[in-house]
Residue frames relative to the residue before (quaternion, step in Angstrom):
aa qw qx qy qz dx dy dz
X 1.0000 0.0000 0.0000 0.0000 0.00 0.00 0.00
X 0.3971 -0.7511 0.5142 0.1170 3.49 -0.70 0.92
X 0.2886 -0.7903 0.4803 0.2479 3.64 -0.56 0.88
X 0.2809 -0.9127 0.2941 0.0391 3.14 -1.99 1.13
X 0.5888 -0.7646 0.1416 0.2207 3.17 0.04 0.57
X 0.7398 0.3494 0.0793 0.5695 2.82 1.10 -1.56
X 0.3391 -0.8250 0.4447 0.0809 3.55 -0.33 1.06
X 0.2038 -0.7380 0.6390 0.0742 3.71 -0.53 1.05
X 0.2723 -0.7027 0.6560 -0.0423 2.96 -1.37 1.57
X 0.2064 -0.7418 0.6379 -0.0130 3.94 -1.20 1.53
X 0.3674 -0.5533 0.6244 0.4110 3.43 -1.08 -0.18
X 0.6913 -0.3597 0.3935 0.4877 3.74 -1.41 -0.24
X 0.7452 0.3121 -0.2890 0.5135 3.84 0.58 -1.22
X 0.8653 0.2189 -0.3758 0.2493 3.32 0.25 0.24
X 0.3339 0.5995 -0.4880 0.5394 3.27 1.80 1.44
X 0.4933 0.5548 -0.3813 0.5508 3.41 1.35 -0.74
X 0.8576 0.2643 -0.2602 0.3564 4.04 -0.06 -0.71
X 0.3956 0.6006 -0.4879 0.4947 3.26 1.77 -0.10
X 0.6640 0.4534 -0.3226 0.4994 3.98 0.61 -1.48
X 0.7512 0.4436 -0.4109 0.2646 3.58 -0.13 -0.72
X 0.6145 0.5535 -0.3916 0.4032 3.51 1.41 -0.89
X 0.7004 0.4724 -0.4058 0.3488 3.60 0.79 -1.22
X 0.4192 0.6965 -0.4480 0.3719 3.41 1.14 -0.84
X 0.8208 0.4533 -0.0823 0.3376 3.39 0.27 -1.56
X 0.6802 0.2862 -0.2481 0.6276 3.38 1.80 -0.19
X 0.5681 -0.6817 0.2364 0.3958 3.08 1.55 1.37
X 0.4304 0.7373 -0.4802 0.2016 3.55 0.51 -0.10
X 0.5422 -0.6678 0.3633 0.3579 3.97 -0.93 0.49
X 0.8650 -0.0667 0.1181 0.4831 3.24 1.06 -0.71
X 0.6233 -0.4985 0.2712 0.5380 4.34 -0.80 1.82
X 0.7232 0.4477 -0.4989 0.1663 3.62 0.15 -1.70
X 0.5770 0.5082 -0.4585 0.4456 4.19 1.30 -1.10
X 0.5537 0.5147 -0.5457 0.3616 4.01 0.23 -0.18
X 0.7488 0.3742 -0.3682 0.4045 3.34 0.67 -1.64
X 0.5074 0.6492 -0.4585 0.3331 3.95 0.95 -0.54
X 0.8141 0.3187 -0.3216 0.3637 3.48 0.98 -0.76
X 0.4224 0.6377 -0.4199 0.4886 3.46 1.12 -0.25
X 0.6663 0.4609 -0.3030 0.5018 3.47 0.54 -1.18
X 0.7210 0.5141 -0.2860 0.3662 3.81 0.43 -0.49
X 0.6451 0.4983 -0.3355 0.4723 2.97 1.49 -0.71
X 0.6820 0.6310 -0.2839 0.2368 3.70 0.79 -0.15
């Protein structure tokens, strides 16, 4: 995983749907969601 710099800024409802998805793809915690999204690009 490459380190980041530059902070990324959500409202509440859409930290709330960022948390619920990883949840649901069992992950521990939003930041591994944004890690994979961020890989795919």
């Amino acid at each position: 995983m490459k380190d980041r710099s530059m902070p990324i800024c959500f409202t509440a409802e859409q930290y709330g749907k960022i948390e619920h998805i990883a949840k649901q793809k069992g992950m521990l915690n939003p930041s591994q969601l944004i890690e994979e999204a961020l890989g795919k690009l």
